[in-house]
Each structure stands twice: as C-alpha cells, then as structure tokens.
C-alpha positions, 0 to 999 in steps of 0.5 A: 497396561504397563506390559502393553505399552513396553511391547508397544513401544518395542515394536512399531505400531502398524505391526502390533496393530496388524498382529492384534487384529489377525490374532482377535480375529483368529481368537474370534473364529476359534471361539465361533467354532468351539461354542458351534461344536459345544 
C-alpha cells in the first residue's frame, strides 16, 4: 500500500492508471495462454 501511494505520487495518475490497465490486461493474456497451453 505505502510503495503504491509513493510511486502514485511520483508519477501522474493518468500514466500510472494507463500502465496498470496495459500491464493487467498483458498479465491476463499471458495467464489466458499458459492455463490453454497447460
């Protein structure tokens, strides 16, 4: 929680809202594709 609001606060929201959702949407294909694989 504390390292979330330091890095919130060190960079602009819009950006860290942009970079969470490309990553959570990165890191949800990735799991898509190894649970088809597995």
């Amino acid at each position: 929680m504390k390292g979330g609001s330091l890095f919130c606060s060190k960079v602009p929201r819009l950006r860290t809202r942009r970079r969470l959702r490309r990553t959570t949407t990165i890191a949800g294909g990735r799991r898509q594709a190894t649970t088809e694989v597995f």
